[in-house]
PQR file with spaces between the fields and no chain letter, atoms N, CA, C, O and H, PARSE charges and radii, in Angstrom:
ATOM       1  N    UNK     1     156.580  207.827   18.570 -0.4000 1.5000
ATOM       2  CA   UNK     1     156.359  206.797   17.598 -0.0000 2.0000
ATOM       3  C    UNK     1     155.034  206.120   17.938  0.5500 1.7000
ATOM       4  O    UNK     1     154.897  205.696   19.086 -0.5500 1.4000
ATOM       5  N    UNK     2     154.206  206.000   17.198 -0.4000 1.5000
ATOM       6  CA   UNK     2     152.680  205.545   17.408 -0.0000 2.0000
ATOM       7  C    UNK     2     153.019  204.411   16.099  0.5500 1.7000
ATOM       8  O    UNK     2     153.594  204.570   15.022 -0.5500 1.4000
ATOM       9  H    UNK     2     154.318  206.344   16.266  0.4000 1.0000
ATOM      10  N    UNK     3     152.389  203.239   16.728 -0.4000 1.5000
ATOM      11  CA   UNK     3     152.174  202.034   16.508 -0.0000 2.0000
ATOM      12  C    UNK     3     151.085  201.791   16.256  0.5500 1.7000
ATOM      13  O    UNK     3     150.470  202.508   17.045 -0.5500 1.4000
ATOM      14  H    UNK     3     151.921  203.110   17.602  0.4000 1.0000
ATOM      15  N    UNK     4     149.928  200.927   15.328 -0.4000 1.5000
ATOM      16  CA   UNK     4     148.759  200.514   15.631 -0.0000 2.0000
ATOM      17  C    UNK     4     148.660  199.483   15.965  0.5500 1.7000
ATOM      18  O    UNK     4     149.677  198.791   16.023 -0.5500 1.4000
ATOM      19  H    UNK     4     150.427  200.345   14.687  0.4000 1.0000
ATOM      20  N    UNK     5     147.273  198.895   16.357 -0.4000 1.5000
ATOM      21  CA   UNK     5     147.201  197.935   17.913 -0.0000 2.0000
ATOM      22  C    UNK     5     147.958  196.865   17.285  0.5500 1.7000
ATOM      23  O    UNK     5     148.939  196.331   17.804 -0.5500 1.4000
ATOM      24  H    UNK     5     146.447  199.457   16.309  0.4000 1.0000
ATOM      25  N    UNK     6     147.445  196.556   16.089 -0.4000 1.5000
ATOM      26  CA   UNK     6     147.485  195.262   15.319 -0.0000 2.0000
ATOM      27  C    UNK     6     149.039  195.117   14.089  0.5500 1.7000
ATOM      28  O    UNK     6     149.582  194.354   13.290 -0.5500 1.4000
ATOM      29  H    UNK     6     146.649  196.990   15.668  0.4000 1.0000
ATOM      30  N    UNK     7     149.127  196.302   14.637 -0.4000 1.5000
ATOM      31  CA   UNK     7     151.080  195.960   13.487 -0.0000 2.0000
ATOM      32  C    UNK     7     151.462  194.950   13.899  0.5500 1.7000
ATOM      33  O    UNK     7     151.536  194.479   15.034 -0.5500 1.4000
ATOM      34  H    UNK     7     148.686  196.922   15.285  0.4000 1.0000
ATOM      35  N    UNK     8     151.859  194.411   12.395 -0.4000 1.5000
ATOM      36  CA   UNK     8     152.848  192.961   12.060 -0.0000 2.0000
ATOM      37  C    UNK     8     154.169  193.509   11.053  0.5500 1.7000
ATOM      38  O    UNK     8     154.118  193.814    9.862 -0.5500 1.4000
ATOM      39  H    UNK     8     151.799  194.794   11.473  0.4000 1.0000
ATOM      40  N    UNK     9     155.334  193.514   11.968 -0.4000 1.5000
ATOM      41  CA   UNK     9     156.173  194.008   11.193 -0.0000 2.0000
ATOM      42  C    UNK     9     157.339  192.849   11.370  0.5500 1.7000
ATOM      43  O    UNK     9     157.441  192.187   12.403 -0.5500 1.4000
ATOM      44  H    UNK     9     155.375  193.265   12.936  0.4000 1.0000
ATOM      45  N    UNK    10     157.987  192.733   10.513 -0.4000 1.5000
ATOM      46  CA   UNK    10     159.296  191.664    9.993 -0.0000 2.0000
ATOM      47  C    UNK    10     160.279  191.994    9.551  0.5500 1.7000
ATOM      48  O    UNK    10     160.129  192.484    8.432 -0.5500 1.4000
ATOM      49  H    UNK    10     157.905  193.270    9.674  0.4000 1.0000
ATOM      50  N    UNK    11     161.716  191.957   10.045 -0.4000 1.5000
ATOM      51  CA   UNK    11     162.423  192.317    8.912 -0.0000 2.0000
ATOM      52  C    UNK    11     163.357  190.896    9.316  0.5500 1.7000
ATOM      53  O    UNK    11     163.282  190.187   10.319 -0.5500 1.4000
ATOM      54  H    UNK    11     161.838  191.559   10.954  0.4000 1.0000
ATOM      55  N    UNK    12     164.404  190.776    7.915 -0.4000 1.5000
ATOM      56  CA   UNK    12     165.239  189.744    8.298 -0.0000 2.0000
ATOM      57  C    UNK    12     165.840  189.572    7.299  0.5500 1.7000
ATOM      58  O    UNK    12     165.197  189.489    6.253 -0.5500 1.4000
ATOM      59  H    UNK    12     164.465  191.352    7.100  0.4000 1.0000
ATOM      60  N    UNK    13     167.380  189.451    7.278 -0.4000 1.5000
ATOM      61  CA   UNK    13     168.448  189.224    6.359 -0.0000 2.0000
ATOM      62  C    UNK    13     168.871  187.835    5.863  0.5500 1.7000
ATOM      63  O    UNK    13     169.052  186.928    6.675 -0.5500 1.4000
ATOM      64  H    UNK    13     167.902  189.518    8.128  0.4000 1.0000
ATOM      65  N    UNK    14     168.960  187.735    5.136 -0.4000 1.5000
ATOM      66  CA   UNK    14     169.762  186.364    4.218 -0.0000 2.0000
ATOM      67  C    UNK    14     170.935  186.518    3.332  0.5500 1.7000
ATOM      68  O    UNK    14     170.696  186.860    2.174 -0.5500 1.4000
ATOM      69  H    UNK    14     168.813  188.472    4.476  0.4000 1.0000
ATOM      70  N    UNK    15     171.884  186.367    3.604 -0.4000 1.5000
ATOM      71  CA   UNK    15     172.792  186.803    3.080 -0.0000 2.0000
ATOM      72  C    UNK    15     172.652  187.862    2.077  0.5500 1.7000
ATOM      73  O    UNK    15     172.098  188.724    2.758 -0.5500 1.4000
ATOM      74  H    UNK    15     172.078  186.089    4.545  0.4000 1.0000
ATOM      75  N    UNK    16     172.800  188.401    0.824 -0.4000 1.5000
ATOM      76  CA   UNK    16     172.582  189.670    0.517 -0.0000 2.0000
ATOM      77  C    UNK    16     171.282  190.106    0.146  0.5500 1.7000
ATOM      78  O    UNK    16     171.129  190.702   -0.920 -0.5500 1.4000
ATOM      79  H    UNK    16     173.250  187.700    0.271  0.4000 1.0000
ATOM      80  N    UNK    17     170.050  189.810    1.128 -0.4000 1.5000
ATOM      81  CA   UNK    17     168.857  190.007    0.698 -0.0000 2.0000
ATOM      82  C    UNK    17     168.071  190.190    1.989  0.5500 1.7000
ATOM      83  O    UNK    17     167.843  189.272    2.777 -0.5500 1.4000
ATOM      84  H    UNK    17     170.174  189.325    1.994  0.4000 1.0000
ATOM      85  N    UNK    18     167.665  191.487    2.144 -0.4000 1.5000
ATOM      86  CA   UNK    18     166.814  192.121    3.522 -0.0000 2.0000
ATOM      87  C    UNK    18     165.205  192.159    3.257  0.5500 1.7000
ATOM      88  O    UNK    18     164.693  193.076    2.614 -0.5500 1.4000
ATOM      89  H    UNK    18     167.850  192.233    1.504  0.4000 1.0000
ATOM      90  N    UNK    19     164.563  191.236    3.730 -0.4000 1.5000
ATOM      91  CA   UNK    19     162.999  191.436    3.704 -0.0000 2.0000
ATOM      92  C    UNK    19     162.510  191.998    4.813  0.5500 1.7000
ATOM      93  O    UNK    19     162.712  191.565    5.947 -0.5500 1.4000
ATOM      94  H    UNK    19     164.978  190.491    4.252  0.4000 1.0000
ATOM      95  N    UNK    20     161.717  193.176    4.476 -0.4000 1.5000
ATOM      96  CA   UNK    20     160.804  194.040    5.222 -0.0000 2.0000
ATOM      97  C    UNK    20     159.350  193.603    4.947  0.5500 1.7000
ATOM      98  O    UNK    20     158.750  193.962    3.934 -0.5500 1.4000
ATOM      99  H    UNK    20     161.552  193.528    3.555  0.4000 1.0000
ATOM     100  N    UNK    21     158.792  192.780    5.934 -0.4000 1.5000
ATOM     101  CA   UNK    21     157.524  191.994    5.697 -0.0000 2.0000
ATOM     102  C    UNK    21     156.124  192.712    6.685  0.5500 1.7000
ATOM     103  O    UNK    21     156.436  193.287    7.727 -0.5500 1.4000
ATOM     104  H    UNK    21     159.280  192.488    6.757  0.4000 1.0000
ATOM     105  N    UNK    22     155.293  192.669    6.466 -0.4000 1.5000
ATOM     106  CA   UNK    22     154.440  193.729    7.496 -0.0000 2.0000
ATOM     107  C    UNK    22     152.579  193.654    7.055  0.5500 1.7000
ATOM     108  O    UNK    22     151.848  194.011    6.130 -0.5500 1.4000
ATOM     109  H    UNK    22     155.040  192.202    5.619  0.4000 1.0000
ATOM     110  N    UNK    23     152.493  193.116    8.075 -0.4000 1.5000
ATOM     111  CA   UNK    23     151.185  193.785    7.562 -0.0000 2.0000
ATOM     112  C    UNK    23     149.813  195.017    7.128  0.5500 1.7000
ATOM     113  O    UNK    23     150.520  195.956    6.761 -0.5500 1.4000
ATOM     114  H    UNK    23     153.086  192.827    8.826  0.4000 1.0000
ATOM     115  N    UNK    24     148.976  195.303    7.039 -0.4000 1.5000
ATOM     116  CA   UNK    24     148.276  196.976    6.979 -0.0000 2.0000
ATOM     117  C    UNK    24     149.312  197.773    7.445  0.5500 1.7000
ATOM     118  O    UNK    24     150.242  198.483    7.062 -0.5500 1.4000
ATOM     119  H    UNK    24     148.402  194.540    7.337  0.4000 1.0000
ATOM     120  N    UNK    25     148.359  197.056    9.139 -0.4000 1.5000
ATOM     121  CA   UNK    25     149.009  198.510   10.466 -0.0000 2.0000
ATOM     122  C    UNK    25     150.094  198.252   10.454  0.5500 1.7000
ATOM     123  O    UNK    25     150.541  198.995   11.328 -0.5500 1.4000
ATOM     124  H    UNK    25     147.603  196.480    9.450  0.4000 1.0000
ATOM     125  N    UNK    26     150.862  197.723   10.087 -0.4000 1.5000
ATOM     126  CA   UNK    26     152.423  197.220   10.392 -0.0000 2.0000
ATOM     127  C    UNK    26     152.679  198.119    9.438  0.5500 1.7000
ATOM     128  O    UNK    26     153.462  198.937    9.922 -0.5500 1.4000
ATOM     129  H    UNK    26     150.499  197.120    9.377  0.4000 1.0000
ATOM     130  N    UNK    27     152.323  198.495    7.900 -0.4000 1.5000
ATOM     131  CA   UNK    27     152.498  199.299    6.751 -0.0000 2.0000
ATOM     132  C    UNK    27     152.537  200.955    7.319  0.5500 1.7000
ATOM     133  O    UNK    27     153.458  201.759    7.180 -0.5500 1.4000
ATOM     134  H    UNK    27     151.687  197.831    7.507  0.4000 1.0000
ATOM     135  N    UNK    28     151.010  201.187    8.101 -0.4000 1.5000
ATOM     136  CA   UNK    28     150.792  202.389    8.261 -0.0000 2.0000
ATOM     137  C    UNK    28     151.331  202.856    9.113  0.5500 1.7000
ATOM     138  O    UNK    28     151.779  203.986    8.917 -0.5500 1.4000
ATOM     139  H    UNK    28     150.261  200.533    8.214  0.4000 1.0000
ATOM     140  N    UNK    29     151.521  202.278   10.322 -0.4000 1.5000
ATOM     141  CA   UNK    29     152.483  202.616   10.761 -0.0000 2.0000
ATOM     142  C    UNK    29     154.392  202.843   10.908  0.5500 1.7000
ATOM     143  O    UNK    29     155.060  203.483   11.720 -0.5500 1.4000
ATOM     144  H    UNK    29     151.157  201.361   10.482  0.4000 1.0000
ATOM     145  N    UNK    30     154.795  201.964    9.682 -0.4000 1.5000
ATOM     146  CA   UNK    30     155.965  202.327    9.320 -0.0000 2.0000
ATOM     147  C    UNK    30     156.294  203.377    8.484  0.5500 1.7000
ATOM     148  O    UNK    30     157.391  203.841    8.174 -0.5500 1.4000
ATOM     149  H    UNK    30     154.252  201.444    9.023  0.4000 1.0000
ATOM     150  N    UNK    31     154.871  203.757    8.087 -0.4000 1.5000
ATOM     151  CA   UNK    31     154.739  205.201    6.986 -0.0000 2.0000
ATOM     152  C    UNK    31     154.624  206.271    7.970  0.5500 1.7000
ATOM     153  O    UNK    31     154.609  207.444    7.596 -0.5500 1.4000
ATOM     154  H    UNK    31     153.980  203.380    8.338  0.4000 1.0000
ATOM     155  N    UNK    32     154.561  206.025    8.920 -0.4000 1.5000
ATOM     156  CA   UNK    32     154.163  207.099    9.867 -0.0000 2.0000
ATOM     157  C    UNK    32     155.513  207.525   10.709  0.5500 1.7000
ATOM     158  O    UNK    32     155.821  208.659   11.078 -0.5500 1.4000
ATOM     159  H    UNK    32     154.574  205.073    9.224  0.4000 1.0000
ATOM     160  N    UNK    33     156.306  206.164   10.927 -0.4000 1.5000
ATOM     161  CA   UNK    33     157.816  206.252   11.480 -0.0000 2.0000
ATOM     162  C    UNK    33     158.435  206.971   10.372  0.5500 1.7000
ATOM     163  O    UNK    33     158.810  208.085   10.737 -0.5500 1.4000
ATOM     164  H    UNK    33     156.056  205.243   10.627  0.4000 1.0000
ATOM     165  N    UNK    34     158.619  206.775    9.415 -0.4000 1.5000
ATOM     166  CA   UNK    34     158.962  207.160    8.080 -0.0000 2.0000
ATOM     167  C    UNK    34     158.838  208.852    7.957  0.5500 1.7000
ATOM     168  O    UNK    34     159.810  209.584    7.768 -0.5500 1.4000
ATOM     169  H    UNK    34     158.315  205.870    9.118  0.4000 1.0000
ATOM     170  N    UNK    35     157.671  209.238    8.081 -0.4000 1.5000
ATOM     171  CA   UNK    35     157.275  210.271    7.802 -0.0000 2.0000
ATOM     172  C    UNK    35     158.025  211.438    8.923  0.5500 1.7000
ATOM     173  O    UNK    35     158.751  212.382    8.612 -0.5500 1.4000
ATOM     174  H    UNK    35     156.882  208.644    8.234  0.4000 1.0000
ATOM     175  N    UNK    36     157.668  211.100   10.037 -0.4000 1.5000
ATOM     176  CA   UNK    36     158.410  211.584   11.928 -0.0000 2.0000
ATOM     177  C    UNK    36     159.410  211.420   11.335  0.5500 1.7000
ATOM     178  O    UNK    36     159.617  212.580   10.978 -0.5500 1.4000
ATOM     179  H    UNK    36     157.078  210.334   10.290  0.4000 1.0000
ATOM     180  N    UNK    37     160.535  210.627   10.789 -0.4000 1.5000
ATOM     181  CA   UNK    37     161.610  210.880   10.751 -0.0000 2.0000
ATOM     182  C    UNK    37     162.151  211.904   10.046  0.5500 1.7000
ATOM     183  O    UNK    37     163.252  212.374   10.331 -0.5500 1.4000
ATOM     184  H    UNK    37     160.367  209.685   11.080  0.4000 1.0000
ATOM     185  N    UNK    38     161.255  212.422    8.854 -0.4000 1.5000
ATOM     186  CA   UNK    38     162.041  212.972    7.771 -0.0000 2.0000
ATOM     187  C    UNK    38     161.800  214.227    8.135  0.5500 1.7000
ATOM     188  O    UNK    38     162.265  215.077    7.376 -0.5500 1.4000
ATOM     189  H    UNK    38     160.360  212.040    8.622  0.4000 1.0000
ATOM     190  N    UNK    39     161.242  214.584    9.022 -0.4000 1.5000
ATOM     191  CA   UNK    39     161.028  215.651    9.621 -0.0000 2.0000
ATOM     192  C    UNK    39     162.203  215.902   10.687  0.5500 1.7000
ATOM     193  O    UNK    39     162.171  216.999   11.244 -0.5500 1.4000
ATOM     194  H    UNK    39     160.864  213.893    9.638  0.4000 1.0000
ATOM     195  N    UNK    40     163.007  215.215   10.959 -0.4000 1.5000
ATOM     196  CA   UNK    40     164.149  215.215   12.299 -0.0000 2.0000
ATOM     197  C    UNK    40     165.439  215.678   11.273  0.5500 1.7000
ATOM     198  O    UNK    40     165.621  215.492   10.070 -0.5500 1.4000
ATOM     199  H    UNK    40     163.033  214.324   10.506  0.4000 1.0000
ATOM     200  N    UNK    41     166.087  216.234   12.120 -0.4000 1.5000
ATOM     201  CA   UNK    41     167.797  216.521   11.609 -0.0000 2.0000
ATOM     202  C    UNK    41     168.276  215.534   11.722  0.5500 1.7000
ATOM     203  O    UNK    41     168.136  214.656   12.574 -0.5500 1.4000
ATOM     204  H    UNK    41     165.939  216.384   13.097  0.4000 1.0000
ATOM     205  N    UNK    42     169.395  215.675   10.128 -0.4000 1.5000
ATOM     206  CA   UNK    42     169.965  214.672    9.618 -0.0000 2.0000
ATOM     207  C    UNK    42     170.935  213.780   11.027  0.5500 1.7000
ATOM     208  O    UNK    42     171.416  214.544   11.864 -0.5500 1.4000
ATOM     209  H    UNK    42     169.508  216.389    9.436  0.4000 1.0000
ATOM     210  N    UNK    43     171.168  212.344   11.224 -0.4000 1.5000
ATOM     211  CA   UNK    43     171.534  212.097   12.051 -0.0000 2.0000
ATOM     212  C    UNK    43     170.796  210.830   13.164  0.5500 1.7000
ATOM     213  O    UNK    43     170.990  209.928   13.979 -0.5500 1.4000
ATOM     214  H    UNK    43     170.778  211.724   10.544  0.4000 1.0000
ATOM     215  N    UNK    44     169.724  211.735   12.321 -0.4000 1.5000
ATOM     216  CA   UNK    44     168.334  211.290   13.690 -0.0000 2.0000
ATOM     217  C    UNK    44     167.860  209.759   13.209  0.5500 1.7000
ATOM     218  O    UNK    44     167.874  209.411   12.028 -0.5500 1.4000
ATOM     219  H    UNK    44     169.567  212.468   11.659  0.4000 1.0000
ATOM     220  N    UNK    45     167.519  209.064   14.106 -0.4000 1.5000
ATOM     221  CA   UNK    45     167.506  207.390   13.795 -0.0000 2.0000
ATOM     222  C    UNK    45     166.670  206.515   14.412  0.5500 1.7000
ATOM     223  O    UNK    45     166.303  206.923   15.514 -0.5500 1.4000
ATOM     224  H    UNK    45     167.508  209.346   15.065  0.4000 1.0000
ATOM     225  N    UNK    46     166.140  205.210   14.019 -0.4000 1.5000
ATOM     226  CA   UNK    46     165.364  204.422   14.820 -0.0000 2.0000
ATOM     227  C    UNK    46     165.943  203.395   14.639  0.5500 1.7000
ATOM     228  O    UNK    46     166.636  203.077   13.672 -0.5500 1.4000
ATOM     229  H    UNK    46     166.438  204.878   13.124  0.4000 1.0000
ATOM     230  N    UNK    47     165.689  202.802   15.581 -0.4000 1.5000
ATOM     231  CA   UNK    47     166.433  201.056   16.403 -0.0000 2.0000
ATOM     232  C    UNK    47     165.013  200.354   16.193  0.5500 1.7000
ATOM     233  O    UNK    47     164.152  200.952   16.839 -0.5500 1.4000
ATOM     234  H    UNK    47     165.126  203.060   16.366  0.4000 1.0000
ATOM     235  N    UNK    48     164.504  199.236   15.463 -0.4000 1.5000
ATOM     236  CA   UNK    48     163.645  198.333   15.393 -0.0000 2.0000
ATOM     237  C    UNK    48     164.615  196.833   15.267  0.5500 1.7000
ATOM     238  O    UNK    48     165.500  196.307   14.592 -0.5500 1.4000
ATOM     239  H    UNK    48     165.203  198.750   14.938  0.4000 1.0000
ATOM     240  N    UNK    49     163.588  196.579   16.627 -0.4000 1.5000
ATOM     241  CA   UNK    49     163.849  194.911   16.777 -0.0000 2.0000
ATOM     242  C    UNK    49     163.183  193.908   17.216  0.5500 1.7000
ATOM     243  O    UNK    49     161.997  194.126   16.968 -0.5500 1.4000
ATOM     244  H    UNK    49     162.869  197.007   17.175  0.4000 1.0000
ATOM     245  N    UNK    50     163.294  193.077   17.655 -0.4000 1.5000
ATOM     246  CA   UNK    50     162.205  191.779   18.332 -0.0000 2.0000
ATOM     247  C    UNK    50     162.046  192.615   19.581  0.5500 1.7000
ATOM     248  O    UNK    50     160.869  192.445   19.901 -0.5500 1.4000
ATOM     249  H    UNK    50     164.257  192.900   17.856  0.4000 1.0000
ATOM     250  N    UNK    51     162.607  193.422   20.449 -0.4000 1.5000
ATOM     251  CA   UNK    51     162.062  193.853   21.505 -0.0000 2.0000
ATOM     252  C    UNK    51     161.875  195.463   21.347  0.5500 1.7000
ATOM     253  O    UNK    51     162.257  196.245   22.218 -0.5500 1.4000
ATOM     254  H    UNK    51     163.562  193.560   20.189  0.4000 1.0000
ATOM     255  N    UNK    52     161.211  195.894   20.070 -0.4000 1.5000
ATOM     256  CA   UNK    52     161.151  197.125   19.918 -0.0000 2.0000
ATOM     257  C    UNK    52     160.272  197.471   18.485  0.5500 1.7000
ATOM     258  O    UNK    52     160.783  198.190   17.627 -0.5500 1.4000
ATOM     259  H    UNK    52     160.902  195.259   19.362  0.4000 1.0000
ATOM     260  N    UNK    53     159.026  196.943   18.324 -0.4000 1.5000
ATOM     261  CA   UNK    53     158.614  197.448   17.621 -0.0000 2.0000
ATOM     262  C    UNK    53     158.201  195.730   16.535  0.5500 1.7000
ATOM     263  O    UNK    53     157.114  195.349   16.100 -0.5500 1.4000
ATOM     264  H    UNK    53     158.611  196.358   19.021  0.4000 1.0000
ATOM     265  N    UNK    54     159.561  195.093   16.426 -0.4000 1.5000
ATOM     266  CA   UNK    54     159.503  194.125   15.213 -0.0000 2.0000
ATOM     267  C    UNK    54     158.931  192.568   16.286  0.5500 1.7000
ATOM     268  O    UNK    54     158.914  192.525   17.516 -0.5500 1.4000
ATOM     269  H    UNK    54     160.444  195.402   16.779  0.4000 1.0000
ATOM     270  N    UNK    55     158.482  191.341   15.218 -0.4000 1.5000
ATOM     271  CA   UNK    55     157.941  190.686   15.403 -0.0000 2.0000
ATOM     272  C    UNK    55     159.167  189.845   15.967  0.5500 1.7000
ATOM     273  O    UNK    55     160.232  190.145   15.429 -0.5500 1.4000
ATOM     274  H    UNK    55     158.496  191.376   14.219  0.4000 1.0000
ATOM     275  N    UNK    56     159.259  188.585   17.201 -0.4000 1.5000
ATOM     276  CA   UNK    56     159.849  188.137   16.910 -0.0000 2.0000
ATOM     277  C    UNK    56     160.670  187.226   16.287  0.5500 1.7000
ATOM     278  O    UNK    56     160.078  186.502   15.487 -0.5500 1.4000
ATOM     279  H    UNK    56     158.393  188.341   17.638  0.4000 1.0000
ATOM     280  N    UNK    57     161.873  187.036   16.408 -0.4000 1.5000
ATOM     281  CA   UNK    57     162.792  186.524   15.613 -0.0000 2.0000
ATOM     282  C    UNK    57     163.303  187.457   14.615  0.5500 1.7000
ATOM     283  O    UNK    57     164.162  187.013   13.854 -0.5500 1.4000
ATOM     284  H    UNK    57     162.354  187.624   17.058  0.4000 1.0000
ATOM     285  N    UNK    58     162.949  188.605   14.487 -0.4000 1.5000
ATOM     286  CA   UNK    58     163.267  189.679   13.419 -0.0000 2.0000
ATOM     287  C    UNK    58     164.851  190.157   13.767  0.5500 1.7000
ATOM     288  O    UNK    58     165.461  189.991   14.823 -0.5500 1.4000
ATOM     289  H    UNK    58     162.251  188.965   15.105  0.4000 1.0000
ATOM     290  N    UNK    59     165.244  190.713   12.704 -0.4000 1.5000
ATOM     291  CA   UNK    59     166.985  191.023   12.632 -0.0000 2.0000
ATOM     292  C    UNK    59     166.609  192.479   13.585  0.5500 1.7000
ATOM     293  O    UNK    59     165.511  192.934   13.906 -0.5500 1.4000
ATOM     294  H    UNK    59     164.748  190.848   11.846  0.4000 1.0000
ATOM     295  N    UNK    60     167.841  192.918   13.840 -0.4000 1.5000
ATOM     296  CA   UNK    60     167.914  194.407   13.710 -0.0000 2.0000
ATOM     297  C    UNK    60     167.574  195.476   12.493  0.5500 1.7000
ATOM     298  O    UNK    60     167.899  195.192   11.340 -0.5500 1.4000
ATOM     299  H    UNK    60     168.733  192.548   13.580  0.4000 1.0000
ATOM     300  N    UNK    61     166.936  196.660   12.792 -0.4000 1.5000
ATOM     301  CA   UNK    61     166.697  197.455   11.548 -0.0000 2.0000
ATOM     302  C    UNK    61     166.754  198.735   12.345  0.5500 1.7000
ATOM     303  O    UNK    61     166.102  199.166   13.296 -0.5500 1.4000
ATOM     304  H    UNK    61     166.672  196.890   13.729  0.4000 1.0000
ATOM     305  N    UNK    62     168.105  199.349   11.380 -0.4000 1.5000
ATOM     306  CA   UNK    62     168.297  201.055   12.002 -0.0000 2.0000
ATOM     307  C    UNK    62     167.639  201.894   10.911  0.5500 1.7000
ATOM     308  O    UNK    62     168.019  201.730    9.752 -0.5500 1.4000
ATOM     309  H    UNK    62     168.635  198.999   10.607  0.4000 1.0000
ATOM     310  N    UNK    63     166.802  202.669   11.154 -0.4000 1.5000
ATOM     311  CA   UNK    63     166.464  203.490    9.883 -0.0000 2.0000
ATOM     312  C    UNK    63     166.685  204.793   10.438  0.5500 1.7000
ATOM     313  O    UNK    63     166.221  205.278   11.470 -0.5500 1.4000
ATOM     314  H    UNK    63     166.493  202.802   12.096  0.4000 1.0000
ATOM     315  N    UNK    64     167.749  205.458    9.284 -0.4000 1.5000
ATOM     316  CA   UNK    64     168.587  207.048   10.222 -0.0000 2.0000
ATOM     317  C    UNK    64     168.116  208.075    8.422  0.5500 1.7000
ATOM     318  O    UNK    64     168.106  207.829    7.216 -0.5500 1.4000
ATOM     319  H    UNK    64     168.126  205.064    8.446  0.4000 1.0000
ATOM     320  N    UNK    65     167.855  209.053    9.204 -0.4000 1.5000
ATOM     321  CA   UNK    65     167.817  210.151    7.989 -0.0000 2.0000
ATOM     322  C    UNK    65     169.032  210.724    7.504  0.5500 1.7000
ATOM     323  O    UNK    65     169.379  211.522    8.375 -0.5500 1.4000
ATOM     324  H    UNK    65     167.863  209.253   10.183  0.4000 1.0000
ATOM     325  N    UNK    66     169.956  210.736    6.460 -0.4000 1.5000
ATOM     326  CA   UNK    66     170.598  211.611    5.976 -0.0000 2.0000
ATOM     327  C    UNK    66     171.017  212.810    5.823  0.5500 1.7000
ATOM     328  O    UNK    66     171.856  213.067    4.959 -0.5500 1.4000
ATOM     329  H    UNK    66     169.674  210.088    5.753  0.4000 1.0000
């Protein structure tokens, strides 16, 4: 998973409403997680959080391929 230097990524729930907030590199590089994934067997998954990728205070975010 390649990150760029300057990703700003956010996610965070409110009762039935999940914002995925981010900036550029925060963009290009979630297109890039995105992309690595869909290439993996179904199953296959990422864990983003305040100590993994997301800004803090950010929720948990699993993103798994189908």
């Amino acid at each position: 998973m390649h990150w760029e230097d300057d990703a700003q990524i956010r996610f965070r729930t409110d009762g039935h409403e999940a914002v995925l907030s981010a900036n550029p590199a925060g963009l290009r590089s979630l297109a890039g997680l995105l992309s690595a994934l869909a290439e993996e067997t179904p199953g296959s998954h990422y864990h983003l959080d305040a100590y993994n990728s997301l800004e803090e205070g950010s929720d948990e975010l699993i993103v798994e391929l189908v």
